[in-house]
ZAMAR-437339 format. One record per residue: x, y, z of N, C-alpha, C, O in turn. Coordinates in pm, whole numbers, plus 50000, padded with zeros to 5 digits. Example, Ala and Ser with C-alpha at 12.3 -4.5 7.8 and 13.67 -1.06 7.14 Angstrom:
2
513194943150780512304955050780513204967050780514244966850846/512854977550708513674989450714512905000350787513415011450804/
# end
This chain:
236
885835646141414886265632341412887205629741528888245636441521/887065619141669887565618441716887595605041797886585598741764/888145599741868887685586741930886485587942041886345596542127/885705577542013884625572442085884845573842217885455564042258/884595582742312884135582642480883415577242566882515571842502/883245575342688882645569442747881135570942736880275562142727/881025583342741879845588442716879075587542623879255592642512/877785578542669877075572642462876475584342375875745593942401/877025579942273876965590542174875155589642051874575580741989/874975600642069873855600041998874455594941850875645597341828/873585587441738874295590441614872795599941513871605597541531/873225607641438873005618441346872895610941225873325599441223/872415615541132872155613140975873435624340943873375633141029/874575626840846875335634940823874705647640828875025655640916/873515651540709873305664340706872765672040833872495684040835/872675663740933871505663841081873155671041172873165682441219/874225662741178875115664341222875835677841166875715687441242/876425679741068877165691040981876425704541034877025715241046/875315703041059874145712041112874475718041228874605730341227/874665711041345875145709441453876265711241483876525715941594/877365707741383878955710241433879475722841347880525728641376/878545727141224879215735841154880015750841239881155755041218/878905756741343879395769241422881125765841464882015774241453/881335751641514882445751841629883535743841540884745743841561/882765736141423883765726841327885555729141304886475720841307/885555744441281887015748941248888005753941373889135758441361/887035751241532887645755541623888015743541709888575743041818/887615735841642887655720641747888855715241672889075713241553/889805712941820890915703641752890755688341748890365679641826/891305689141602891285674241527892475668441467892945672641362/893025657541544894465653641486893735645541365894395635441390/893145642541286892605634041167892655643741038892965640540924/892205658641093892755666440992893905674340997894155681340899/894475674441070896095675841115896805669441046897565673640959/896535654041095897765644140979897155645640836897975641940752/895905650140778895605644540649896405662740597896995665040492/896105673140717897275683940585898095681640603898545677240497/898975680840693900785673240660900955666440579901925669240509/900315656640550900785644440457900085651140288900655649240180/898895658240305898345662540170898945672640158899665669040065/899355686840185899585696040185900575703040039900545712939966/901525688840062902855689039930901945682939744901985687339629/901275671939809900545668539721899765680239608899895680039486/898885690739693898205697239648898645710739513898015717539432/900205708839557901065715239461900475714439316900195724839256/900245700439254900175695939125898815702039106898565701338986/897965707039163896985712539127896885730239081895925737339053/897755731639085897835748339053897665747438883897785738338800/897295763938877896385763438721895615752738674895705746738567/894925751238759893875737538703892655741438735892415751038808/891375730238654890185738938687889925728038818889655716538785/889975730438931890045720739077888285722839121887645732939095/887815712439181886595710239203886765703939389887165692339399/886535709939494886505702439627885095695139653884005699939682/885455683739636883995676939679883545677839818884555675639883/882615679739894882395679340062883305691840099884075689440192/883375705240045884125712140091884115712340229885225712140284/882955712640308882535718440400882915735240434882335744040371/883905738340536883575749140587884665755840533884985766140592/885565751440398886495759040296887845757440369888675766540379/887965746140415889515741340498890645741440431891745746240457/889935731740282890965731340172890875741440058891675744139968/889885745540082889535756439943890175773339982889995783439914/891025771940125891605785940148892855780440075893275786939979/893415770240106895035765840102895065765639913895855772239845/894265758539872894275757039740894245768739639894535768039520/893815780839715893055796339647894455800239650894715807239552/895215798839710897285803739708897605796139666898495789439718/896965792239530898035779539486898505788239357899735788739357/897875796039236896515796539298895725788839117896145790339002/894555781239167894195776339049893785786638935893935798838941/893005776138787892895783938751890885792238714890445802238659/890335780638783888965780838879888905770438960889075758538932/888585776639093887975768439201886615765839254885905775639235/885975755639315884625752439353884265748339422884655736939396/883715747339514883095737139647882545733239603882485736139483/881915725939641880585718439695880765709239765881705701739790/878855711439826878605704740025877575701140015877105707039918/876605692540072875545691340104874765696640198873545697440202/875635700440281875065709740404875635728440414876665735040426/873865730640397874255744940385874655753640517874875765640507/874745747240633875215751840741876935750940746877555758140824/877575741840662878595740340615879235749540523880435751640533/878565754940437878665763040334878765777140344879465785540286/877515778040470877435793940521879005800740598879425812140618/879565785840625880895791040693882195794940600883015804040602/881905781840505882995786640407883015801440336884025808240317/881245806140289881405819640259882165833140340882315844940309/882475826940432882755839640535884065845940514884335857740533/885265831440452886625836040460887205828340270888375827240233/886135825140199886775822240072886925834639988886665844440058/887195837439880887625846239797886285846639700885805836139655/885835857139677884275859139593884435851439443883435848839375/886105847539391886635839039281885965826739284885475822739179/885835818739409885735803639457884405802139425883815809539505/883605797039357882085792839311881505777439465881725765339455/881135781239527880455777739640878815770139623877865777339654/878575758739584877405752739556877085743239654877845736839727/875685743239643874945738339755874185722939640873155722639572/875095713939660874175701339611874795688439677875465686639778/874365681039592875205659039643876175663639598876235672939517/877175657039649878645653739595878355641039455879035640739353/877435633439479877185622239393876375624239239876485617339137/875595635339264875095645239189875495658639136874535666439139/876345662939099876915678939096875835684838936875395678938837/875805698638985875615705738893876595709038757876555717938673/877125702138770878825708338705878755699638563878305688338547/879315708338471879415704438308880145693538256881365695638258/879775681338205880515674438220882095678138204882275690238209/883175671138188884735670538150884545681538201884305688938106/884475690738349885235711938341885485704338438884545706338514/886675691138522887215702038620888435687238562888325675938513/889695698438615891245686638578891505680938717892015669838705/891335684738847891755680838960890235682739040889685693739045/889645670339100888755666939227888895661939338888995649939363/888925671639418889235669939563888205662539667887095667939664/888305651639756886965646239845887925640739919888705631439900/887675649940027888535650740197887655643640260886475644540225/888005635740358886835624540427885175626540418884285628240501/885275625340241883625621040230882915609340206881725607140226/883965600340151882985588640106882655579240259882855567440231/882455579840328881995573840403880785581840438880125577640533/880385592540377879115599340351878415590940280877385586540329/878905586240126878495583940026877835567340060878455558140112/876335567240011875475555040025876585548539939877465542640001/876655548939821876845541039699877935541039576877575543039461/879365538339614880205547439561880515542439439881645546239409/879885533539328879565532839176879345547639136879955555439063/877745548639245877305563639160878315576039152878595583139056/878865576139309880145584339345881345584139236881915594739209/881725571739172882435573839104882555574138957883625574738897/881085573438890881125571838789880265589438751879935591338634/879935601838869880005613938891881575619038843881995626138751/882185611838953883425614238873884445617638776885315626238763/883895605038695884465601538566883685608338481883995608638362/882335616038536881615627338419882345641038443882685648738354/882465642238535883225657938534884745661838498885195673138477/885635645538495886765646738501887305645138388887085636238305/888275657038380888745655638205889385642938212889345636138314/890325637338050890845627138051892135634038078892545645338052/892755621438153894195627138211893605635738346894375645038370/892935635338401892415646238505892955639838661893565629438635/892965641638780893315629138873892295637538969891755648538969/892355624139065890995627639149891805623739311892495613739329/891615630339378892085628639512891495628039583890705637439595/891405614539698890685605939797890995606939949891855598239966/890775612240057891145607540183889605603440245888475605940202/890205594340395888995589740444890225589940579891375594040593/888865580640691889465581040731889725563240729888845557740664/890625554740780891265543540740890065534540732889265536340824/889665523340626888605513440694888975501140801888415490240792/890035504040907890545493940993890095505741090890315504641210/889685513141054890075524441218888655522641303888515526641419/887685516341232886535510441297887075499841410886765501941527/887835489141377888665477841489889215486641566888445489641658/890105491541570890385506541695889185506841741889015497041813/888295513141735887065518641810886825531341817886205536241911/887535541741664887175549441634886085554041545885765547641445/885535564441579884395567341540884025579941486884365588041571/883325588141358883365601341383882075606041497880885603041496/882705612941572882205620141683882425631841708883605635241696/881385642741752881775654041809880795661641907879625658041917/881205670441967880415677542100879455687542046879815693041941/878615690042082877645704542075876745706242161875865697642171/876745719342257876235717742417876495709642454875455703942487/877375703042479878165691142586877295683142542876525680142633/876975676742416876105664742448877325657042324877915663642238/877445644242339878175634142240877545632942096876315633142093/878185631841983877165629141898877835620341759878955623641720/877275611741705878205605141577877755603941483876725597341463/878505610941385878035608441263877665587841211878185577241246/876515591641113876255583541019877375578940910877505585840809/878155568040928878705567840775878345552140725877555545040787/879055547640603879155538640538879765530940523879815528940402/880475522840586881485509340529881865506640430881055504640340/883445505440405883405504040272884835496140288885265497940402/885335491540242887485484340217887765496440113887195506840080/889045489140077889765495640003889195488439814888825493939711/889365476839847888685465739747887355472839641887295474539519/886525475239739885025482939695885495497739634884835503039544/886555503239685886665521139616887335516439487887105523039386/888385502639476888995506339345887935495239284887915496639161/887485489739305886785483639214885445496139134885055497739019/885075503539278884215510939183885065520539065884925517838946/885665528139095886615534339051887385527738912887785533838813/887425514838938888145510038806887135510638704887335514738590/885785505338761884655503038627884185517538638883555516438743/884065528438607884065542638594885165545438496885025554838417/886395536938494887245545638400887995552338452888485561638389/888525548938646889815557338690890405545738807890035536938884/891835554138747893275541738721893445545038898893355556738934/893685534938994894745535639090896345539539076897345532439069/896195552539076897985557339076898925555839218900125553539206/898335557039347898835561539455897795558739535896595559639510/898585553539679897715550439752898835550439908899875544139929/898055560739998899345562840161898075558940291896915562640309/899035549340367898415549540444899145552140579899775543740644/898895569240618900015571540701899665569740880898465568440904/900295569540961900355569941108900065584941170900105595241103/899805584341295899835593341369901125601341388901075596941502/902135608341386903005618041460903255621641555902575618741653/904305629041561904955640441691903745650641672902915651641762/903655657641565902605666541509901375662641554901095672641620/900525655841564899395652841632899545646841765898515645541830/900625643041816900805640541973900195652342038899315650042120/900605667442009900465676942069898735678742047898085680442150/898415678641989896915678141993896355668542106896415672942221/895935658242091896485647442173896525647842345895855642542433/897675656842343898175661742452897505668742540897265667342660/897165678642438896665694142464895155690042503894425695242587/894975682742443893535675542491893165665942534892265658142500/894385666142668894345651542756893705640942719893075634142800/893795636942540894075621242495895225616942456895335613542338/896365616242547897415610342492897565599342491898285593642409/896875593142588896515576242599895885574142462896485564942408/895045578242393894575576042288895465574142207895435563642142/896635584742183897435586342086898185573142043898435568041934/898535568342231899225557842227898725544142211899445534242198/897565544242214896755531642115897185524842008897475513341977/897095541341934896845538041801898115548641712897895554441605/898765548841751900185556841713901015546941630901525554441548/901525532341597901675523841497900795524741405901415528641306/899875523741382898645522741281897905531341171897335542241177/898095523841084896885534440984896045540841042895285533041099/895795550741057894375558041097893575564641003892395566441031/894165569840862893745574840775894305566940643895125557740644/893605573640518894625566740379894445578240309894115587440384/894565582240164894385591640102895045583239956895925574639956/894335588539841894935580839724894465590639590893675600039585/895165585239499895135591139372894635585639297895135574439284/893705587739222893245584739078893225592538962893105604738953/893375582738856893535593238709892605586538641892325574838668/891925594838528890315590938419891475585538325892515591238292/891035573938293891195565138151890945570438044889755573238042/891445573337952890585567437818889325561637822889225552537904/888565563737775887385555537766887525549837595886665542337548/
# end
């Protein structure tokens, strides 16, 4: 994920893309997931001894940090098994690693207390279905944790993008406000608790830097660029 270049960018279907970026994904610097662990990092505390579920793990970014927490079962799941093949390399043989939809899971209803989905729903066609998946797996009292990346960060003229053999390339996503996640989310049966919508940093300047976009930085360094939020299952 990075800002749009001069250079026109092919765009990808997600699973077409994940394909393509999985080899270099964890070596490429990204201030988008920079600011989202600073700002998530403290958060993730409340999840220890819990049965935690990472939606879109991808390549086990959050599912190393979370395994020292340490729960009391952990799980991926990805849609892309080129994504998946990476996370096996450095997770713990504990961590249950599945290959399906995020919108679809294999998973029993009410088994997990904490669900994790790090910039996926802008994957997601249809986020009713997304969230009413949700509200099947999630115990009551359970909370569900959201980042994306901001829906204003399109007016910026950011885009997800990334390199492979020097060629440009952008992901496929979905449009969505903030309006459309809690509305789906409310008729599913989960409460808006929390909701951050933080700025860029000193901490991602150096990225930034280091990768002669600091002009970029300074764009968009006032501004939301990301959000991240909390939800908890109702009563039904």
């Amino acid at each position: 994920m990075s800002t749009q270049g001069r250079q026109a960018a092919t765009i990808l279907p997600a699973q077409e893309a994940y394909t393509l970026w999985a080899p270099t994904y964890d070596h490429t610097p990204n201030p988008l997931l920079a600011l989202e662990e600073r700002v998530l990092a403290p958060v993730m505390d409340s999840f220890a001894s819990r049965d935690i579920v990472d939606l879109g793990c991808g390549t086990g970014r959050w599912l190393e940090r979370l395994e020292s927490l340490p729960p009391r079962s952990l799980t991926g799941i990805d849609s892309s098994q080129a994504m998946l093949a990476q996370a096996r390399g450095k997770c713990l043989n504990s961590t249950a690693l599945m290959h399906a939809s995020c919108a679809a899971t294999p998973l029993p209803d009410l088994s997990a207390d904490s669900v994790l989905a790090s910039f996926l729903l802008s994957y997601i066609p249809h986020l009713p279905t997304f969230a009413d998946e949700i509200a099947r797996i999630l115990r009551p009292g359970g909370s569900l944790i959201v980042s994306d990346l901001h829906p204003d960060a399109l007016t910026y003229g950011w885009r997800r993008t990334f390199r492979s053999a020097g060629n440009l390339f952008e992901i496929a996503t979905f449009p969505y406000t903030f309006l459309d996640l809690i509305a789906a989310m409310y008729a599913a049966g989960l409460r808006l608790e929390q909701v951050e919508e933080p700025c860029f940093g000193e901490q991602e300047a150096v990225i930034f830097r280091e990768t002669g976009k600091l002009a970029s930085f300074h764009q968009v360094q006032s501004l939301p660029i990301i959000y991240w939020a909390r939800f908890s299952r109702r009563e039904r």
